[in-house]
DRENTOR-982767 format. One record per atom (N, C-alpha, C, O): residue number from 0; atom name; y, x, z. Coordinates in steps of 0.1 Angstrom, whole numbers, plus 2048, in hexadecimal, padded with zeros to 3 digits. Example, Ala and Ser with C-alpha at 12.3 -4.5 7.8 and 13.67 -1.06 7.14 Angstrom:
<pts>
  num  atomo    Y    X    Z
    0      N  7C7  884  84E
    0     CA  7D3  87B  84E
    0      C  7DF  884  84E
    0      O  7DF  88E  855
    1      N  7EA  880  847
    1     CA  7F5  889  847
    1      C  800  881  84F
    1      O  80B  886  850
</pts>
This chain:
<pts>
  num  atomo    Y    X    Z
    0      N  8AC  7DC  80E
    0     CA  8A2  7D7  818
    0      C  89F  7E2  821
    0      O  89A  7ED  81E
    1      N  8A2  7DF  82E
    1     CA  89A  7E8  838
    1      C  889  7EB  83E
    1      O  881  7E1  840
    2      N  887  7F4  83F
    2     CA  877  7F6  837
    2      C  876  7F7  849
    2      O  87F  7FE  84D
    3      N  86D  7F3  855
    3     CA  863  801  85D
    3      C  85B  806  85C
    3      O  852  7FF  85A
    4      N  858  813  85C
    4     CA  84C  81A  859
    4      C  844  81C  864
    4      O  84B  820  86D
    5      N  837  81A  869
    5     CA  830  819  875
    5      C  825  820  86E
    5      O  826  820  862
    6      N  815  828  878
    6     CA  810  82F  875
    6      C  803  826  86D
    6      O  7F9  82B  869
    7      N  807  81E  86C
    7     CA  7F9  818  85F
    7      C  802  809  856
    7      O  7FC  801  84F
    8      N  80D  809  859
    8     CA  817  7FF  850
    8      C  825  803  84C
    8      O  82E  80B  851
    9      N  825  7FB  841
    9     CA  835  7FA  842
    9      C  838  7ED  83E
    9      O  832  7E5  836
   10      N  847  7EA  847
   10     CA  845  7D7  844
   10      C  853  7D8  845
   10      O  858  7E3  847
   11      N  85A  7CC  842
   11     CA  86A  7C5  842
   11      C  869  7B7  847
   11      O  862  7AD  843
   12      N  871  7B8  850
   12     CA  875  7AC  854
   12      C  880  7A4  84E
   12      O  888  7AA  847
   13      N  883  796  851
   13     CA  88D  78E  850
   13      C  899  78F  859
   13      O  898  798  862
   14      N  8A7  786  85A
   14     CA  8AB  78A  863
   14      C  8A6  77C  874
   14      O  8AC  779  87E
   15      N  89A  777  86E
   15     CA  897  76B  873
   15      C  886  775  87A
   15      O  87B  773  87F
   16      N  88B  77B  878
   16     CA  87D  78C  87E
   16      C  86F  781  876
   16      O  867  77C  87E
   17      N  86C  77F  86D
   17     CA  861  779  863
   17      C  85E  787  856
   17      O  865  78D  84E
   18      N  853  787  859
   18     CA  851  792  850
   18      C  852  791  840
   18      O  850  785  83C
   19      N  854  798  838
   19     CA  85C  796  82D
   19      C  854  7A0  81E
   19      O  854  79F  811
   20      N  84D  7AB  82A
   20     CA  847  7B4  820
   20      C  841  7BF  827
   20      O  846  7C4  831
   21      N  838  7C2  822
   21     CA  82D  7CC  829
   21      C  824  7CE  820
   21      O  820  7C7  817
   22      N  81F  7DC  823
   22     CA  813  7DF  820
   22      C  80E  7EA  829
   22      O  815  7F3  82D
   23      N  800  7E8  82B
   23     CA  7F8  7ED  836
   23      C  7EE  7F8  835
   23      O  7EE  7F9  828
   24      N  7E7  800  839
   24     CA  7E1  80C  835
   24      C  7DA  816  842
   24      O  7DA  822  843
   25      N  7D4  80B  849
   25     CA  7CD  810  856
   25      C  7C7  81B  854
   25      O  7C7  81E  848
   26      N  7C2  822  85A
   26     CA  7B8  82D  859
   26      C  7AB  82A  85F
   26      O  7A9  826  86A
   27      N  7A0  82E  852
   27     CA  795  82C  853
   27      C  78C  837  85A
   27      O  781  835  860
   28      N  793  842  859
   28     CA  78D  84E  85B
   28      C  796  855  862
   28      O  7A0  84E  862
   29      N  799  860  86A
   29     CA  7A5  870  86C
   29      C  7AE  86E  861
   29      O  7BA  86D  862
   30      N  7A6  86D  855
   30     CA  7AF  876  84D
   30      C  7AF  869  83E
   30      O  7B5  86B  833
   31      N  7A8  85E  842
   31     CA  7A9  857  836
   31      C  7B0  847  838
   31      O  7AA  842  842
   32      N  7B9  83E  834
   32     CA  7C0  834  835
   32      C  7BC  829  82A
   32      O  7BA  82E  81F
   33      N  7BB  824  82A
   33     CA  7B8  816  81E
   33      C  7C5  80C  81B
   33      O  7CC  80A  825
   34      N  7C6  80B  817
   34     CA  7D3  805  80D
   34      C  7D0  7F8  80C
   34      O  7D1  7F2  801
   35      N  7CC  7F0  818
   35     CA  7C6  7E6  814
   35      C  7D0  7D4  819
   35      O  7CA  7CA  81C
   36      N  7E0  7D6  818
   36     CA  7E0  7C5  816
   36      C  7F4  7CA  811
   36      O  7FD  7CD  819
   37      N  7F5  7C9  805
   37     CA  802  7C7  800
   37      C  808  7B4  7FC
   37      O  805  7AC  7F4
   38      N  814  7B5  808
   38     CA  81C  7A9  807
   38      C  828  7AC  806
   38      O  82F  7B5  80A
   39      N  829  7A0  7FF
   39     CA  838  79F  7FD
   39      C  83C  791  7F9
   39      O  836  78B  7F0
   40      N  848  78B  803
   40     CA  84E  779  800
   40      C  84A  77B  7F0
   40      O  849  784  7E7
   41      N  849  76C  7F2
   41     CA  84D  768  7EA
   41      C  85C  769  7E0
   41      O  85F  76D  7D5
   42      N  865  762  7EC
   42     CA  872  765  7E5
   42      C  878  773  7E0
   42      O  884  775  7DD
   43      N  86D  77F  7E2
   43     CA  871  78C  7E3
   43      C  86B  790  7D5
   43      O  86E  79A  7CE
   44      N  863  789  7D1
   44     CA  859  78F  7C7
   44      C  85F  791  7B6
   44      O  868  789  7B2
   45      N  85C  799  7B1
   45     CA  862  79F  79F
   45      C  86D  7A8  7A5
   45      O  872  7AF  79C
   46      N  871  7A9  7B2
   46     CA  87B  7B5  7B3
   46      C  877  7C3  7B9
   46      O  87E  7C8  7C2
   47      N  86D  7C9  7B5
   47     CA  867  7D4  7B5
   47      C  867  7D8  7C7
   47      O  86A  7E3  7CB
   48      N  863  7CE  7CD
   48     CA  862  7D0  7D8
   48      C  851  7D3  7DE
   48      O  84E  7DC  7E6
   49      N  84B  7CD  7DB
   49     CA  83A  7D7  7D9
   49      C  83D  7E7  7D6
   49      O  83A  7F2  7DB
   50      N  842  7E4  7CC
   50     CA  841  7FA  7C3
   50      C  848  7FF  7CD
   50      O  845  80A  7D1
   51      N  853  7F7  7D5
   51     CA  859  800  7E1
   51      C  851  804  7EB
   51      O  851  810  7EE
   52      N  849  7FA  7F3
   52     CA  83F  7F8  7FB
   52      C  835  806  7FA
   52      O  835  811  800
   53      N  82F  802  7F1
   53     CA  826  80F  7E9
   53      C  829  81F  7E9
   53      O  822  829  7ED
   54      N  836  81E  7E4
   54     CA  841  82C  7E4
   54      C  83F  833  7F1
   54      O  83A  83E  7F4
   55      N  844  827  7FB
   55     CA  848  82D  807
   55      C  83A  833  80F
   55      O  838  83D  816
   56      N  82F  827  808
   56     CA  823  82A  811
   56      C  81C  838  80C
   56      O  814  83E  812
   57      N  820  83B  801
   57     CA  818  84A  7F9
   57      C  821  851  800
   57      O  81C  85C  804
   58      N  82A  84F  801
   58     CA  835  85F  80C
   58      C  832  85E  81A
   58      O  830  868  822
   59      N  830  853  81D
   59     CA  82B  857  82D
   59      C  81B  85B  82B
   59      O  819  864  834
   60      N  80F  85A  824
   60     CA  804  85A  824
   60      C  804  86A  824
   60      O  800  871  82D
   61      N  807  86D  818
   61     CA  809  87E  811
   61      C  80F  883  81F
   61      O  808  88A  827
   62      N  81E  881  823
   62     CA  825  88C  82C
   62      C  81C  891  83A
   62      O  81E  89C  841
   63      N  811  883  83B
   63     CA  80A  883  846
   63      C  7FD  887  848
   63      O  7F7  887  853
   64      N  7F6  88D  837
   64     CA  7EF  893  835
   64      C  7E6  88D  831
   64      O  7DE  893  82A
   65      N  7E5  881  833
   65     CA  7D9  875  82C
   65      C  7D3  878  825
   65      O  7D5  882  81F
   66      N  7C9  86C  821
   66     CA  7C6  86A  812
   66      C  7BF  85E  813
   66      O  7B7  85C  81B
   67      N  7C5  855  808
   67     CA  7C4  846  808
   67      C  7B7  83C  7FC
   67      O  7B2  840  7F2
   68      N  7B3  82F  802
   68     CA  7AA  82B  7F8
   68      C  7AF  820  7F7
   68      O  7AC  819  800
   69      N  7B7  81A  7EC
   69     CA  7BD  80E  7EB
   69      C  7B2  805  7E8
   69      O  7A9  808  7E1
   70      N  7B4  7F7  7F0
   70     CA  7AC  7ED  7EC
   70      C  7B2  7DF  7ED
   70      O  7AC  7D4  7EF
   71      N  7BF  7E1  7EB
   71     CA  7C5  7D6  7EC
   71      C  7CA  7D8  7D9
   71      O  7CD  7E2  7D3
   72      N  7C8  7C8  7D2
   72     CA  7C9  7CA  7C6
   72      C  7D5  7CD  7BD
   72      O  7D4  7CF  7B1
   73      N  7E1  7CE  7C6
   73     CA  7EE  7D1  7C2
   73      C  7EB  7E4  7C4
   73      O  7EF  7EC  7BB
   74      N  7E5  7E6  7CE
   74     CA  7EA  7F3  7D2
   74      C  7E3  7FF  7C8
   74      O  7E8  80A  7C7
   75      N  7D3  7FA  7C1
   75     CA  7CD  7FE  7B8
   75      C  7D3  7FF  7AA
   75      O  7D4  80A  7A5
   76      N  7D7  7F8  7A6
   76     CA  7E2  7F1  798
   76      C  7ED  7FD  79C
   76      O  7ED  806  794
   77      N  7F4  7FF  7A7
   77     CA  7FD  806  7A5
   77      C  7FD  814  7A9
   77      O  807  81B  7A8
   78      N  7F2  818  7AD
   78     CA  7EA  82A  7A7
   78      C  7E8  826  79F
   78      O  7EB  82F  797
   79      N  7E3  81C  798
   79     CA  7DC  81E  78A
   79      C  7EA  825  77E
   79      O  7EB  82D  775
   80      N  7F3  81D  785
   80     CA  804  81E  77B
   80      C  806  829  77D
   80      O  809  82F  772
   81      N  807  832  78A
   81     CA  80F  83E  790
   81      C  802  84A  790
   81      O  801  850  79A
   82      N  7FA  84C  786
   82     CA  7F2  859  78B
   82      C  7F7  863  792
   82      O  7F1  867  79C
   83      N  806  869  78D
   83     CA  80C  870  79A
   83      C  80A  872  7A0
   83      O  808  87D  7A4
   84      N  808  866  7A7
   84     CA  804  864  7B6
   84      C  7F6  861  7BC
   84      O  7F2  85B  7C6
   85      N  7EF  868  7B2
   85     CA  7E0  86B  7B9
   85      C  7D8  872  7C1
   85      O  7CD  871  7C5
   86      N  7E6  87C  7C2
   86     CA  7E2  887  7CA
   86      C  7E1  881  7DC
   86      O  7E0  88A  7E5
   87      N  7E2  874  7DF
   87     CA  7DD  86F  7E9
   87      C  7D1  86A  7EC
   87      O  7CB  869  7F7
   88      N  7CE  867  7DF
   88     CA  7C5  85F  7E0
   88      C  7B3  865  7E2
   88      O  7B2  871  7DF
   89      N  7A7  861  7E6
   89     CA  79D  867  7EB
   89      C  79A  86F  7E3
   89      O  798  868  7D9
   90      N  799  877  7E2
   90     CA  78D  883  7D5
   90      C  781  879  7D0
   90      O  777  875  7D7
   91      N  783  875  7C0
   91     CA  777  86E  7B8
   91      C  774  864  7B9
   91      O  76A  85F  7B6
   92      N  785  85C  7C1
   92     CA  788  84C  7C0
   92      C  785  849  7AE
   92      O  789  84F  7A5
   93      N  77D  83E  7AF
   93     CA  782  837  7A4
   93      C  789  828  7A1
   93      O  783  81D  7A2
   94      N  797  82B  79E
   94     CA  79F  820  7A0
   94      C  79B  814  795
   94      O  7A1  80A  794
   95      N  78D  817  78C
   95     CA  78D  80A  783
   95      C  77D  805  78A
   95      O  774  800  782
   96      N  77B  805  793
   96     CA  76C  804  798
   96      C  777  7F6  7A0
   96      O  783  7F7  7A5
   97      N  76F  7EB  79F
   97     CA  76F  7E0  7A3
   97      C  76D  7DD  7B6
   97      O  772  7D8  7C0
   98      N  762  7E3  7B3
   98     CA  75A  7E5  7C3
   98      C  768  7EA  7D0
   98      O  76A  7E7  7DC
   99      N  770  7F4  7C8
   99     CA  77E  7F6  7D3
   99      C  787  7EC  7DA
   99      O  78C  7EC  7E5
  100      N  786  7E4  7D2
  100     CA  789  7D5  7D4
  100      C  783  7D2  7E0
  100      O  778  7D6  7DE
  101      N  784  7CE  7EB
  101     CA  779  7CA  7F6
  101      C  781  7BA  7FD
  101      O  781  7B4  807
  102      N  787  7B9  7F1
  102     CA  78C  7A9  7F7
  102      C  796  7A8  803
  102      O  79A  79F  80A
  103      N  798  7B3  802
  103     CA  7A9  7B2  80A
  103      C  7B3  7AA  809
  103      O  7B3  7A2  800
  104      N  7BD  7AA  812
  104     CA  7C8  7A1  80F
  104      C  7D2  7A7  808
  104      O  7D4  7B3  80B
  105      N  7D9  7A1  7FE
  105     CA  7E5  7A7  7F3
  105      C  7E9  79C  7EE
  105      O  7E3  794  7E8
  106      N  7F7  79C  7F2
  106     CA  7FD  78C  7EE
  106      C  80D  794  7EA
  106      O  815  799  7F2
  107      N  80B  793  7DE
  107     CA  81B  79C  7D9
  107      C  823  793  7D0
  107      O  82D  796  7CB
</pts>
């Protein structure tokens, strides 16, 4: 799958240009992005195409100096899986606080 990376997304299109998969991460702040709407088709879904999404979005976030607050409910769940990869995330996030949730869109 061909991925674009853009400065607050990354998405895939069809070859019918219909989008297929994205996840988004505006910036709230200079220096801070929110993680807030992971999709992916339908017909795309159980083939690890979210965790790709995610991947790509923690390498552009980090290389770019960020630091992220996920509130989309896929994107929480999967810091929660990858501590690793927390070193993006805000200083004294807590990923099991409910309230991070802010009702975003995430349709995986």
């Amino acid at each position: 799958m061909k991925y674009i990376t853009q400065p607050d997304q990354i998405v895939s299109y069809n070859e019918a240009g219909e989008l297929i998969a994205e996840v988004r991460f505006p910036k709230q702040s200079e220096n801070i992005v929110l993680i807030n709407r992971t999709f992916v088709d339908p017909s795309l879904r159980g083939q690890g195409v979210a965790n790709e999404l995610l991947v790509l979005a923690y390498d552009y976030i980090k290389a770019h100096g960020l630091k992220a607050i996920p509130t989309c409910s896929y994107a929480v769940t999967w810091f929660k899986r990858h501590p690793d990869h927390h070193d993006v995330l805000v200083k004294g996030i807590d990923l099991d606080n409910p309230e991070l949730l802010l009702k975003e869109e995430c349709a995986i």
